[in-house]
C-alpha atoms as one frame of an Amber mdcrd trajectory, in Angstrom:
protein
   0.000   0.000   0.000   2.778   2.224   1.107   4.502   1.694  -2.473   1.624
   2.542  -4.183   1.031   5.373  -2.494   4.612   6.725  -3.385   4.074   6.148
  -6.786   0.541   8.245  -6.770   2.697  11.009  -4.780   5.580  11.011  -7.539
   2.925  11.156 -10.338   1.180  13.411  -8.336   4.297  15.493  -8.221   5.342
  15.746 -11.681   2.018  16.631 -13.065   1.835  19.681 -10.590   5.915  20.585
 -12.101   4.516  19.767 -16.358   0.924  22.135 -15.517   2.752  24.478 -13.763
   5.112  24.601 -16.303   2.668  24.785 -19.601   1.422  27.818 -17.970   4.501
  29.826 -19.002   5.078  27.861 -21.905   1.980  28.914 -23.540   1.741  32.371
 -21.954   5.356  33.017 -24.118   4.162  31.484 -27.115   0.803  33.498 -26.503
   3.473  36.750 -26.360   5.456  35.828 -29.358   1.958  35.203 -30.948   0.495
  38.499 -30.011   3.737  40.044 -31.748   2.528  39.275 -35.659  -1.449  39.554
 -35.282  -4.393  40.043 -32.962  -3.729  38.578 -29.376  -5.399  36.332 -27.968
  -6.752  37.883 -25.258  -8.462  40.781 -27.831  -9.991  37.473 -29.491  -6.956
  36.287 -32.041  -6.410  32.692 -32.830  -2.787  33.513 -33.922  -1.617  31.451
 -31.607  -2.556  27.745 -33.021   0.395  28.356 -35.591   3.120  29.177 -32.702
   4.775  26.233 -32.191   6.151  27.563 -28.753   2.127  27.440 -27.862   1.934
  23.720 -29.111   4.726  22.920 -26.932   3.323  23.991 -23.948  -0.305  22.314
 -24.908   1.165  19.223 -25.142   2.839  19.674 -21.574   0.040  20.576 -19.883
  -1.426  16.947 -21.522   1.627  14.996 -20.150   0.925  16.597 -16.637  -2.829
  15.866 -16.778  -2.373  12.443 -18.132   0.244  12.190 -15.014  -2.176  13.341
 -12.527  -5.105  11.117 -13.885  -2.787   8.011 -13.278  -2.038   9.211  -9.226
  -5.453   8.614  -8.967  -5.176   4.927  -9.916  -1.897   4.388  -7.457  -3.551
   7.118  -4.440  -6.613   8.496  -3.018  -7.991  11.895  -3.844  -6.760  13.273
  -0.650  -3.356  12.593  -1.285  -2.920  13.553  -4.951  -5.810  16.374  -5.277
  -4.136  18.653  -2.212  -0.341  18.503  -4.438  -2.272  20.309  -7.864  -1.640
  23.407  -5.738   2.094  22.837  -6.296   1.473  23.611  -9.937   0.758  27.377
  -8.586   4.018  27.563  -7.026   5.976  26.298  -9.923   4.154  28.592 -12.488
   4.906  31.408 -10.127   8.492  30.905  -9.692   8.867  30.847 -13.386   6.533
  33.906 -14.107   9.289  35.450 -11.641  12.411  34.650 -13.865  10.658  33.523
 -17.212   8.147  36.582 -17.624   9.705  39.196 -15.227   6.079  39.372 -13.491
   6.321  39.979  -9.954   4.405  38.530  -7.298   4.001  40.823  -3.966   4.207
  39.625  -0.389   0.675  39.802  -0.654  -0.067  38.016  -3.341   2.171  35.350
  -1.830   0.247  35.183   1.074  -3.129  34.695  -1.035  -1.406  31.664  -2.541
  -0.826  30.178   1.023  -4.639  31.129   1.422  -5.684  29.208  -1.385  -3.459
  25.914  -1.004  -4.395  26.134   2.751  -8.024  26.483   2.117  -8.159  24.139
  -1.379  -5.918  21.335   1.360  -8.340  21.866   3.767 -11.568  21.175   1.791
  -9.962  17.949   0.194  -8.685  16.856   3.734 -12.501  16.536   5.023 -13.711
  15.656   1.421 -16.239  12.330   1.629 -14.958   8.805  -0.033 -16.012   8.200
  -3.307 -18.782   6.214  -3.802 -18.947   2.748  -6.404 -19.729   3.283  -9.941
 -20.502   0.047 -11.563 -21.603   1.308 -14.931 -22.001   4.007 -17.139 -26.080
   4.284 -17.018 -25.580   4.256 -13.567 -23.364   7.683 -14.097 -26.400   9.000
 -16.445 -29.254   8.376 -13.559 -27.167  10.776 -11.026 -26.575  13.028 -13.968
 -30.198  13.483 -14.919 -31.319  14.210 -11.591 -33.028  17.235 -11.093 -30.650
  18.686  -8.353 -27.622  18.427 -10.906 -30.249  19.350 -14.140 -30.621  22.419
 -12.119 -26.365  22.661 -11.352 -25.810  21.993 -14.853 -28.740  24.931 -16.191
 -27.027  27.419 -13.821 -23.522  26.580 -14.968 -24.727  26.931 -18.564 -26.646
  30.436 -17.732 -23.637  31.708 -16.123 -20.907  31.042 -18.776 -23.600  32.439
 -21.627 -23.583  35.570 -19.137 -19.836  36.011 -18.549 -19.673  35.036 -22.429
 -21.886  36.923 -24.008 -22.165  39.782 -21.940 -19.587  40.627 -19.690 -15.919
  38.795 -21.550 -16.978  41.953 -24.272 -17.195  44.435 -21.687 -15.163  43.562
 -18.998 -12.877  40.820 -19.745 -10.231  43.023 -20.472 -10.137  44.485 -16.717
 -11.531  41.838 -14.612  -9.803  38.845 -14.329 -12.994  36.992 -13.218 -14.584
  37.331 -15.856 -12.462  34.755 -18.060 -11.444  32.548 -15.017 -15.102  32.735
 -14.154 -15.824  30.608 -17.498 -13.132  28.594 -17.547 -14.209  27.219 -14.147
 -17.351  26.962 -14.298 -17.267  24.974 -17.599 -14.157  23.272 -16.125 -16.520
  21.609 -13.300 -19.020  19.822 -15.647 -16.062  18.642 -17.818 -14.509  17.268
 -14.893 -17.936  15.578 -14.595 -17.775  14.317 -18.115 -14.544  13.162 -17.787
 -14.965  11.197 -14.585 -17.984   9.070 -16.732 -15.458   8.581 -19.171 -13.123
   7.188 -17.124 -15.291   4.886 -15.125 -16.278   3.470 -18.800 -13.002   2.890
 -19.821 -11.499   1.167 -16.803 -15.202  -0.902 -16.730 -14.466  -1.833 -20.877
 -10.817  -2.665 -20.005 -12.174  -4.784 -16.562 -14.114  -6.867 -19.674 -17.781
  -4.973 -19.527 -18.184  -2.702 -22.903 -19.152   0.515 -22.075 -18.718   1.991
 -26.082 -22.196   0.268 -26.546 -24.259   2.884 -24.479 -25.158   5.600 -25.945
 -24.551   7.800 -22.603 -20.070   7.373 -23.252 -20.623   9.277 -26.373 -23.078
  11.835 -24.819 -20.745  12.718 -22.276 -17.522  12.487 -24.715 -19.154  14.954
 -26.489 -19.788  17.188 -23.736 -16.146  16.530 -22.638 -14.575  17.832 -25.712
 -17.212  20.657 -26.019 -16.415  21.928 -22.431 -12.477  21.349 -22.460 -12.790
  23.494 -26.081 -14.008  26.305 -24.551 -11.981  26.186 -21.301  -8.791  26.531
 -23.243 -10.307  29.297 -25.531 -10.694  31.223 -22.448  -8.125  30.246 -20.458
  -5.888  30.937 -23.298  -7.383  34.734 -23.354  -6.597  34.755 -19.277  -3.489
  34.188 -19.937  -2.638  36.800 -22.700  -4.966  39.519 -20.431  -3.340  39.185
 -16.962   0.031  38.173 -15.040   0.190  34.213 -14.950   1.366  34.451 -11.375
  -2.491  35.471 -10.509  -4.120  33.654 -13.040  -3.139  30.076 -12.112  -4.269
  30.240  -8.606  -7.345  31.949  -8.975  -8.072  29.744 -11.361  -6.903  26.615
  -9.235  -8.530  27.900  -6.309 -12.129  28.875  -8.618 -12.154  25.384 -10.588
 -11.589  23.277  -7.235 -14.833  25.015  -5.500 -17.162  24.383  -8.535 -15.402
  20.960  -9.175 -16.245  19.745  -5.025 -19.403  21.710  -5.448 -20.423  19.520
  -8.529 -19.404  16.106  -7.356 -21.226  17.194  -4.226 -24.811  17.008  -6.151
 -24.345  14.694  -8.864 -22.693  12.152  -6.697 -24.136  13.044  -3.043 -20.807
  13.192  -1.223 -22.121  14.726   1.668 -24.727  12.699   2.800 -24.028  10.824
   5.950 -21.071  13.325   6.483 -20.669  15.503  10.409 -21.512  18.371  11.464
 -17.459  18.697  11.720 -16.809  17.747   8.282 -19.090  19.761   7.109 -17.514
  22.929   9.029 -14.258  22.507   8.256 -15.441  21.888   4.147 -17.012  25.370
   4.956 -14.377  27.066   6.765 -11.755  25.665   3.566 -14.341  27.458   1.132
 -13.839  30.766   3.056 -10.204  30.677   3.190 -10.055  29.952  -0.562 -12.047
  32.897  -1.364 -10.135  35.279   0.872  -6.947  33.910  -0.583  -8.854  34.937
  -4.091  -9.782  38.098  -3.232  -6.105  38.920  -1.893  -4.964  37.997  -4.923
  -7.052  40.010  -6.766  -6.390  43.444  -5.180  -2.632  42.807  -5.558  -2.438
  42.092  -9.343  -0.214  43.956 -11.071  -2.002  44.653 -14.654   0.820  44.358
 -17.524   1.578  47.245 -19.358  -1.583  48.708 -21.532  -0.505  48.270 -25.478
  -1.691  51.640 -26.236  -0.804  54.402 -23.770  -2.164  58.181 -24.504  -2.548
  61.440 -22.491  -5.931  60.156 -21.348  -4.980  56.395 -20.850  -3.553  55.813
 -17.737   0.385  54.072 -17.278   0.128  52.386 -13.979  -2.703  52.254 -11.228
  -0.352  54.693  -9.313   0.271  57.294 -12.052  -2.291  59.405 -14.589  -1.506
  62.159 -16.998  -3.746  65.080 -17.958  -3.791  69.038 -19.064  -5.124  71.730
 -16.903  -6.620  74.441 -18.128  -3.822  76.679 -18.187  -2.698  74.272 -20.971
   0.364  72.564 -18.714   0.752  69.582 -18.933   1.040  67.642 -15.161   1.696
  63.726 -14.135   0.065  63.161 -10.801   1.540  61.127  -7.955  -0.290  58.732
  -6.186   2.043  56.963  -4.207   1.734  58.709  -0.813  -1.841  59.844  -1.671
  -0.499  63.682  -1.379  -1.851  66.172  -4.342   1.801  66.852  -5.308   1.978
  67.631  -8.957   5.175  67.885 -11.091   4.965  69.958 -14.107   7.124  68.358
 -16.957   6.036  70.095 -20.431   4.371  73.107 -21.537   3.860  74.403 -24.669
   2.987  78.342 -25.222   0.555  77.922 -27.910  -1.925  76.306 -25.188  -2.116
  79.779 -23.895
């Protein structure tokens, strides 16, 4: 058992390092990208011919076809907890691979989220036995997950439709927003397609029900537009922010998910239950900690009415000088730097 384990925590382990990884990977193909046509992030698809992008895609497969087998060799609440690890490596790369830095702060929102994802996990119920597919497809249709899986859909076609055009650009939420919510119904998808392949290989044929293909379908629909918008997260915002937000986003709707479809919580204590709660919390303080210490990247197009940094804005007064204002010590000290007589 102990061996086992070790393997599932090694696996475990080097899909965290390959995700982590692909996060820069693609972010500097998603850069190079950006440099010879529309960016991704401003809704470009440039990046599908950057084989820098490719190279990172196909990492982030090896680490999620690692962490799917550390599942086989460990339980959940061994290999689930180490994904955070994947926020730590992407961070320390963003440091030396992107120049983005990440404030004490924003380090402290990352212990938030790990604590509070760990946490959650730690007091997590057992998984229940699957022994086929239709089986899968009765807690799917119930109306409690119907109703999970209408919200979900509602919410994305919000965030898509109305706010990625509006706001996407400025709040990060809005494109981590979809990418999790989406993310927990593929998870979903993906778990029925796993049972049906490890019940096929045990000698029952799952590829005969019509319910594999249903949710294969829904799989690759969902995991489509996760990337698209994960992919615009990415080119929008510092990756240092973006993958544990996004971690600590996906893992709520992912628990909250399996907790209706598959029931996790019933029979579970009063204690359980709390400390599930109390993880929640901490990974939404962690997120919100985060959030206020983002540094944007620089704006590509910078003008007198455009602002250069959230500490420092340029504009003419009326006298026709022109004056950068200082916002560091929140003092009204101007500095004039250019003035031009025919303003007079």
């Amino acid at each position: 058992m102990y061996s086992t384990n070790l393997t599932g925590f090694i696996l475990a382990v080097v899909s965290s390092a390959f995700i982590g990884s692909s996060f820069i990977i693609k972010k500097k193909g998603l850069r190079k990208a950006g440099v010879n046509g529309p960016r991704a992030g401003s809704g470009g698809y440039g990046y599908l011919l950057e084989p820098l992008w490719w190279i990172g895609m196909f990492t982030m497969i090896i680490g999620e076809i690692a962490n799917f087998v550390a599942y086989i060799y460990a339980p959940a609440v061994l290999v689930t907890p180490l994904g955070a690890l994947s926020i730590i490596v992407s961070a320390i790369l963003a440091h030396f691979l992107l120049k983005e830095k990440l404030q004490k702060m924003g380090m402290l929102g990352c212990l938030l989220c790990i604590v509070g994802s760990t946490v959650i996990v730690l007091h997590a119920p057992g998984e229940r036995s699957i022994s086929s597919v239709e089986e899968i497809w009765k807690l799917a249709t119930q109306p409690a997950f119907l109703f999970y899986t209408a919200s979900a859909v509602a919410t994305a076609l919000v965030l898509i439709l109305y706010c990625a055009p509006r706001y996407g650009q400025t709040n990060i939420l809005v494109y981590i927003g979809i990418c999790s919510v989406i993310g927990s119904l593929t998870v979903m998808s993906i778990k029925a397609i796993g049972i049906a392949i490890k019940l096929t290989l045990e000698g029952t044929n799952q590829a005969k029900y019509f319910q594999t293909w249903i949710f294969a379908m829904v799989a690759v629909t969902c995991i489509i537009i996760q990337l698209n918008y994960l992919n615009m997260a990415l080119d929008t915002f510092n990756t240092a922010i973006v993958s544990p937000i996004y971690y600590a986003l996906f893992t709520s709707f992912t628990i909250l998910a399996s907790a209706i479809m598959f029931k996790d919580y019933s029979g579970q204590s009063a204690s359980s239950i709390a400390s599930e709660l109390c993880g929640f919390v901490t990974v939404l303080s962690g997120t919100a900690v985060l959030h206020s210490t983002r540094d944007p990247d620089t704006p590509l197009i910078t003008d007198l009415y455009t602002p250069l940094s959230p500490k420092v804005s340029w504009y003419i007064q009326g006298n026709g000088e022109l004056w950068k204002q200082k916002d560091e010590d929140g003092s009204a000290s101007f500095i004039t730097i250019l003035r031009h007589d025919y303003f007079k």
